[in-house]
VOMIZA-824267 format. One record per residue (C-alpha): residue in one letter; residue number from 1; z, y, x. Coordinates in steps of 0.02 Angstrom, whole numbers, m for minus. Each point is the difference from the previous one (the first is absolute). Example, Ala and Ser with C-alpha at 12.3 -4.5 7.8 and 13.67 -1.06 7.14 Angstrom:
2
r->A&k->1&z->390&y->m225&x->615
r->S&k->2&z->m33&y->172&x->69
END
This chain:
300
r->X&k->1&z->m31&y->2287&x->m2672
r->X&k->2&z->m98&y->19&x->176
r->X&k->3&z->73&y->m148&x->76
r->X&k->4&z->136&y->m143&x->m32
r->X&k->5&z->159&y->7&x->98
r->X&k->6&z->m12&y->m171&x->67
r->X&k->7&z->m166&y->51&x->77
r->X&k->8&z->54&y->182&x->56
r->X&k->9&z->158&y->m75&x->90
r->X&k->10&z->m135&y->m136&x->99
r->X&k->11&z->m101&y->146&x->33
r->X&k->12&z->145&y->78&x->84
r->X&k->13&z->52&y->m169&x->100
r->X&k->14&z->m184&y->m14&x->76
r->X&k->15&z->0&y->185&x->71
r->X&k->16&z->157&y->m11&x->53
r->X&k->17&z->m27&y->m161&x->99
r->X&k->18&z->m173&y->64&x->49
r->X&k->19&z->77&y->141&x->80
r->X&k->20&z->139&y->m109&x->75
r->X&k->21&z->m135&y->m105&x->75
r->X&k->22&z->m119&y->120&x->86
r->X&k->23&z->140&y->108&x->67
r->X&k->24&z->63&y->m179&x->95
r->X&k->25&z->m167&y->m57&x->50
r->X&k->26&z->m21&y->205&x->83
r->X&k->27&z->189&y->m21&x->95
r->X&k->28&z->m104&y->m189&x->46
r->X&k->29&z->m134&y->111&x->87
r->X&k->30&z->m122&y->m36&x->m131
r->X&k->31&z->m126&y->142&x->m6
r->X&k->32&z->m98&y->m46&x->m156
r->X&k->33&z->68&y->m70&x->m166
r->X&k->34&z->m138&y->m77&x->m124
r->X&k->35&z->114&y->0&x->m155
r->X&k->36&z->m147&y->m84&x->m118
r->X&k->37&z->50&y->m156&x->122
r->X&k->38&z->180&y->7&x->m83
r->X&k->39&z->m40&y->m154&x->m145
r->X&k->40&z->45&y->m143&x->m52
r->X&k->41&z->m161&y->m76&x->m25
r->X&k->42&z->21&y->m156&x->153
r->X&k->43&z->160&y->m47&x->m81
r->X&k->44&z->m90&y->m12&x->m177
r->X&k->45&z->m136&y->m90&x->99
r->X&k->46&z->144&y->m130&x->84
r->X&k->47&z->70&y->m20&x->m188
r->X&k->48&z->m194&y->m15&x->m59
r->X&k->49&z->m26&y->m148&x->171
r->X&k->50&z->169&y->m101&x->m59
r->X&k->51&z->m46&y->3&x->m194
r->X&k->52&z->m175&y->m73&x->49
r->X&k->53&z->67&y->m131&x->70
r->X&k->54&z->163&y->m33&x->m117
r->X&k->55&z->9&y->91&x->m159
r->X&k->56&z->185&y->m37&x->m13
r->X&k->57&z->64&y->m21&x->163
r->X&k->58&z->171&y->m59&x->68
r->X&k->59&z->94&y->53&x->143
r->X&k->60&z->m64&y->m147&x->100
r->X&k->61&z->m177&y->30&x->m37
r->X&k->62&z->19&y->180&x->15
r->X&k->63&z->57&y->3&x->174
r->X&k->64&z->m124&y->m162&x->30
r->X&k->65&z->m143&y->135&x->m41
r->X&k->66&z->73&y->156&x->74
r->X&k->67&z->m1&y->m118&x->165
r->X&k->68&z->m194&y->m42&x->m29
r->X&k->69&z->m43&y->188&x->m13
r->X&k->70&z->87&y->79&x->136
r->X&k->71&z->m61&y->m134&x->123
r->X&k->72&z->m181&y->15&x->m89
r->X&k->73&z->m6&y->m200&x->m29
r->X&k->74&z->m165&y->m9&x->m81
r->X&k->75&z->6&y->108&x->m152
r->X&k->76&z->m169&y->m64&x->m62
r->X&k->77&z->91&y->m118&x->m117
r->X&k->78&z->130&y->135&x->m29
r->X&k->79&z->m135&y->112&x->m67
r->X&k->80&z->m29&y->m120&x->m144
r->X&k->81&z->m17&y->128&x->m162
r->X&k->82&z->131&y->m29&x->m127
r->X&k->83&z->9&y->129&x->m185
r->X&k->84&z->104&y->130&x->44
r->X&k->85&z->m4&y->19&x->196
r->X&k->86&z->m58&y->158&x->83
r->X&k->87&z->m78&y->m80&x->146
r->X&k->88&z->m165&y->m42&x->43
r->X&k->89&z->m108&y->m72&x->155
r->X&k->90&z->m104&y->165&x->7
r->X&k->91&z->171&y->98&x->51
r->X&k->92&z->m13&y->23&x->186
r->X&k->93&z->178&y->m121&x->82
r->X&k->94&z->99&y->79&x->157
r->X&k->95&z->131&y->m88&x->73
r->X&k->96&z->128&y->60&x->108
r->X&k->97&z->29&y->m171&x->92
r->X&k->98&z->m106&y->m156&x->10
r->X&k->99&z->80&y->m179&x->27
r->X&k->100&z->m99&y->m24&x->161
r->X&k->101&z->55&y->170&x->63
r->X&k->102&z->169&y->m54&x->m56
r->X&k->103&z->m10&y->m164&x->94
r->X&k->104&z->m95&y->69&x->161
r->X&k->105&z->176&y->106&x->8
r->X&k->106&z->114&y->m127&x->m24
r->X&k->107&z->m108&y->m125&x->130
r->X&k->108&z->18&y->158&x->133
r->X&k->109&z->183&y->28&x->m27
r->X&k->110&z->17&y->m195&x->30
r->X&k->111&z->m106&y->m18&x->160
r->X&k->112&z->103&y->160&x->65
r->X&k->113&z->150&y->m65&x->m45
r->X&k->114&z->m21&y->m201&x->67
r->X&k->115&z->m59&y->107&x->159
r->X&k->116&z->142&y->106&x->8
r->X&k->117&z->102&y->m175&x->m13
r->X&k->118&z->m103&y->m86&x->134
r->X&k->119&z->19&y->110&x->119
r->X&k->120&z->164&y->29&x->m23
r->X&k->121&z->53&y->m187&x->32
r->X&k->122&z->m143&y->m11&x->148
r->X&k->123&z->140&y->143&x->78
r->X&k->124&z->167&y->m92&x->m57
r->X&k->125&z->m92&y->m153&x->92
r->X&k->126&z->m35&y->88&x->152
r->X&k->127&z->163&y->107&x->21
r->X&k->128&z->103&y->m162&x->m3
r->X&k->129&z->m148&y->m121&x->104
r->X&k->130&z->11&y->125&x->134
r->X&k->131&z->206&y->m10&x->48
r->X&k->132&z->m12&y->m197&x->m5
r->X&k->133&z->m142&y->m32&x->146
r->X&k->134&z->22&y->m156&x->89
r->X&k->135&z->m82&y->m43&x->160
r->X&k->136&z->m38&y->m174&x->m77
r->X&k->137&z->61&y->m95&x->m149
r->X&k->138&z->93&y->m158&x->12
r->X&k->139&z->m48&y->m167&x->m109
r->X&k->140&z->111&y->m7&x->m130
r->X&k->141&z->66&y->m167&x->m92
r->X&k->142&z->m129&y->m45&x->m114
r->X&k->143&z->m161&y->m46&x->94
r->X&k->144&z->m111&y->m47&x->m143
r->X&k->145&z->m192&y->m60&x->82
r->X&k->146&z->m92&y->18&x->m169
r->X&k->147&z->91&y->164&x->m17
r->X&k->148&z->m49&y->67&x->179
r->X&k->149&z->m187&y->m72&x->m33
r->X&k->150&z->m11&y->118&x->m153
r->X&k->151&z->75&y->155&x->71
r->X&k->152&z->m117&y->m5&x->160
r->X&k->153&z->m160&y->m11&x->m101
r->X&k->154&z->55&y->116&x->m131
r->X&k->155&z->25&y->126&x->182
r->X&k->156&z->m171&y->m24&x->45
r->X&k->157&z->m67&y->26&x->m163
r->X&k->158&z->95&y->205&x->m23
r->X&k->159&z->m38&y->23&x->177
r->X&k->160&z->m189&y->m28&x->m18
r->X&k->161&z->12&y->94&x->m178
r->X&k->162&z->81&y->142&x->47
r->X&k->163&z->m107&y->59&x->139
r->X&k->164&z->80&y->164&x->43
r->X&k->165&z->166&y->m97&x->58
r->X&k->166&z->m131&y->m39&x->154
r->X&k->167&z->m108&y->140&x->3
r->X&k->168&z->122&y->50&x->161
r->X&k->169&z->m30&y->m122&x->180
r->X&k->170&z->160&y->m2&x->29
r->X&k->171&z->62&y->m35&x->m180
r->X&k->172&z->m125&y->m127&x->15
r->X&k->173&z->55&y->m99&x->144
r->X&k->174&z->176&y->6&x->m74
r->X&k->175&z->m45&y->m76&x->m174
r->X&k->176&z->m145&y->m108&x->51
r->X&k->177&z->m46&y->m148&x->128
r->X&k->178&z->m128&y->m149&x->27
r->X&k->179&z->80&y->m178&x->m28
r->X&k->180&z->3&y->m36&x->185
r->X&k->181&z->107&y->144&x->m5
r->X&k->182&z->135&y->m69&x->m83
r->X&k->183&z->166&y->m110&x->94
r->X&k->184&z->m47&y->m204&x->m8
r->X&k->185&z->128&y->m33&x->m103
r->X&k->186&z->m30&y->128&x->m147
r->X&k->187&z->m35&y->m90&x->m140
r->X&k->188&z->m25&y->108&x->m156
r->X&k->189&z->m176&y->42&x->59
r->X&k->190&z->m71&y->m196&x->m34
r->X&k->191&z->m47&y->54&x->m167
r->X&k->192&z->m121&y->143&x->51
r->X&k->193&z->m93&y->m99&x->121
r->X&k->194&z->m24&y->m132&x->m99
r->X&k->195&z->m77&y->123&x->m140
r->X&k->196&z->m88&y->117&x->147
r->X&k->197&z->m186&y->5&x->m5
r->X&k->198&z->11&y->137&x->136
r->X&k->199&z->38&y->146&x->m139
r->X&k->200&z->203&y->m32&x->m21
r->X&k->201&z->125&y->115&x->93
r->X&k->202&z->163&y->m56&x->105
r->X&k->203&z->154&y->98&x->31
r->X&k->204&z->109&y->29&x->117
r->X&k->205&z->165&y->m63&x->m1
r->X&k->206&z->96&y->140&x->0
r->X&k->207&z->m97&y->35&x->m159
r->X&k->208&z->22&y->m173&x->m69
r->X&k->209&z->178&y->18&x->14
r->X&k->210&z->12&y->154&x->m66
r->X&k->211&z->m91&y->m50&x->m163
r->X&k->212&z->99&y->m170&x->m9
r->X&k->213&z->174&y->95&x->m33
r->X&k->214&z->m89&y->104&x->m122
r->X&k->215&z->m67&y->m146&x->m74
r->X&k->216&z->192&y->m69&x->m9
r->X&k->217&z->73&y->148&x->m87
r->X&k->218&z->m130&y->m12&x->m125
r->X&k->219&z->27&y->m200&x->m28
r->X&k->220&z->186&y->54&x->m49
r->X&k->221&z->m32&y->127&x->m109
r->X&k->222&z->m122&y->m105&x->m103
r->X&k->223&z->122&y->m151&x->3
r->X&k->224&z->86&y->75&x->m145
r->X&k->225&z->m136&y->m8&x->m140
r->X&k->226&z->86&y->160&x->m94
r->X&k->227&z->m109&y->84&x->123
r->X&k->228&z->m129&y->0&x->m110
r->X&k->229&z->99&y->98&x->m132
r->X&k->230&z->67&y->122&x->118
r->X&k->231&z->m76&y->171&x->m40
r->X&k->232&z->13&y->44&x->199
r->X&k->233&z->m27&y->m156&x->74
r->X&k->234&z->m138&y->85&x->135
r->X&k->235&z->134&y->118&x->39
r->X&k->236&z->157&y->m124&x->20
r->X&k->237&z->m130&y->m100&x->124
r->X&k->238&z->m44&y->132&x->118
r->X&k->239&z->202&y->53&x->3
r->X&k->240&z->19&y->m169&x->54
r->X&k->241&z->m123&y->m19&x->135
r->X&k->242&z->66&y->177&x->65
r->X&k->243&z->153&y->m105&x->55
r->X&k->244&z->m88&y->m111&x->119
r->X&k->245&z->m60&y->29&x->190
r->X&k->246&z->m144&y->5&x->53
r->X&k->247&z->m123&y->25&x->157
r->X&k->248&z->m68&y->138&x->32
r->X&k->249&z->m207&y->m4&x->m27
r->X&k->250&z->m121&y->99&x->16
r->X&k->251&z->m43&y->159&x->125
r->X&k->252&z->150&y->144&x->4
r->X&k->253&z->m134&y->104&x->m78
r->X&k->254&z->m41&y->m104&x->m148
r->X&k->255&z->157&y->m108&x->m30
r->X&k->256&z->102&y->112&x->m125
r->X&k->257&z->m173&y->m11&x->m141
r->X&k->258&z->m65&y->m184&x->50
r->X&k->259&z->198&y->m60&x->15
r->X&k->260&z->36&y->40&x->m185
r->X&k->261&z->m198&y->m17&x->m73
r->X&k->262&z->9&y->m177&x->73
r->X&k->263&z->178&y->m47&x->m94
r->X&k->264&z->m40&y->70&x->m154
r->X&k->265&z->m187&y->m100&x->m18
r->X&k->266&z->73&y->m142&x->46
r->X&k->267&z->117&y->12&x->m117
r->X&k->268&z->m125&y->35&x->m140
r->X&k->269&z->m110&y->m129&x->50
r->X&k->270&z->152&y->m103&x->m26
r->X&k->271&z->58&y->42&x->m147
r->X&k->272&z->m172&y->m29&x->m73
r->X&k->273&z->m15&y->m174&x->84
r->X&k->274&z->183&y->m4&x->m108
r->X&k->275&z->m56&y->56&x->m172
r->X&k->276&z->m169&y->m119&x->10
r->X&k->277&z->139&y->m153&x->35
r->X&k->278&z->107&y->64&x->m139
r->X&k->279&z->m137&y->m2&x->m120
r->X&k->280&z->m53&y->m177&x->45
r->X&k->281&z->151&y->m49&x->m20
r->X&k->282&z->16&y->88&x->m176
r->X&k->283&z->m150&y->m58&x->m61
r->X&k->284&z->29&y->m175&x->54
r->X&k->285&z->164&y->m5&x->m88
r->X&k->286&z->m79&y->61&x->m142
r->X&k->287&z->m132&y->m122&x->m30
r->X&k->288&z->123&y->m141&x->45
r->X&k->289&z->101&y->64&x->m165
r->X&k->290&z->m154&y->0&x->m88
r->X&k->291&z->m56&y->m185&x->50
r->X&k->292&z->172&y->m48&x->m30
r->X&k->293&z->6&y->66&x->m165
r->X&k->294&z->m161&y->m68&x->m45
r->X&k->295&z->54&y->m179&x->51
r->X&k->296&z->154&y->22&x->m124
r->X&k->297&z->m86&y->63&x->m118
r->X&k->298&z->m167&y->m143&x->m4
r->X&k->299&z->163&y->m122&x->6
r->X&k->300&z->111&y->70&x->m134
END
């Protein structure tokens, strides 16, 4: 007998598929077909990477390897020889994907995405800022000194950080002033001066007030300390503050990018002044419990 008919039927399966395959890969537009590349030989050599590592492995540790190869995870220690695997550290290693190509991607698709989201609010905040100018804004009930201290010098401070809100004269003169500048009885300013070596910046202010109501909507959304669990919380802020009115700063040129730049970093700066307060707090709590506990415990 020439040949077995197990064999001769397998034989007729790998022409047959052989054939199916090049005549696809020609309809693909593939000129030139290199059928001695038709093998099996890398998945023997996966099979030959997973035994070296676990002679008998489990689902768990199967897919645990299969994730360490195709994101090339150090396979030095994968390469350790064990009787009976086909694999060796003379074998030249290709991979199709790398971990830090994988997480280069994933860091790109973030920082497009978060900017995609950024600007989108910075718009949301403008389109609704722009219908509710005010010639001036009134006091409103709660006058809080401390509060008005804070918000002033926390102006001064993003005004002289963020240069290009001034880079314009006339933006200038509409966001900043010398102290003499300022009404007699303004108040909220005392706190500057007496920290000014000759370096701080004052406000105008229009500015001042501007900043203070923004200040106020953000006070009342972090009243509720479920904030802090709120997967949106940036976004539910800004919808807030797009309520309120507001005077009209900056240069016509310049007032629809500085308008909405300036809300949105003070409203980060905020919410990181928030989240280093929070984690005081936290972290005071939690050694609190633990002195507690310790006193119970040294008394029990």
């Amino acid at each position: 007998m020439f040949v077995s008919e197990t064999s001769l039927q397998a034989w007729r399966l790998t022409i047959n598929s052989a054939i199916n395959l090049i005549e696809e890969q020609f309809k693909a537009g593939i000129k030139v077909v290199l059928t001695g590349k038709f093998n099996q030989d890398p998945l023997e050599r996966l099979f030959g990477i997973v035994r070296s590592v676990d002679s008998h492995p489990t689902v768990t540790s199967f897919l645990q390897i299969i994730r360490y190869v195709s994101l090339q995870s150090r396979l030095s220690f994968l390469m350790k020889q064990v009787k009976g695997s086909n694999i060796d550290n003379k074998e030249p290693l290709e991979m199709l994907v790398t971990m830090s190509q994988c997480l280069q991607q994933h860091a790109k698709d973030i920082d497009i995405t978060v900017k995609d989201f950024k600007e989108a609010i910075k718009d949301k905040l403008l389109a609704e800022l722009t219908i509710r100018y005010v010639d001036d804004i009134p006091k409103g009930g709660k006058n809080d000194f401390n509060l008005n201290l804070m918000v002033y010098d926390l102006c001064g401070y993003i005004v002289k950080t963020r240069k290009h809100l001034t880079a314009c004269e006339v933006c200038k003169n509409l966001v900043r002033c010398h102290e003499l500048d300022l009404p007699k009885d303004f108040t909220a300013d005392q706190y500057t001066a007496m920290r000014n070596r000759g370096y701080l910046v004052y406000v105008t202010v229009p500015f001042f007030k501007t900043i203070l109501v923004v200040e106020l909507a953000i006070q009342s959304h972090f009243e509720d300390l479920n904030h802090i669990y709120i997967h949106d919380s940036f976004e539910l802020c800004c919808a807030k503050i797009a309520e309120l009115h507001t005077v009209p700063l900056f240069c016509d040129e310049h007032r629809d990018y500085n308008l909405k730049y300036l809300v949105m970093e003070y409203v980060k700066v905020r919410f990181h002044l928030e989240s280093k307060r929070l984690r005081k707090l936290l972290v005071l709590q939690a050694k609190s419990k633990v002195q507690t506990n310790f006193k119970i415990a040294k008394n029990s």
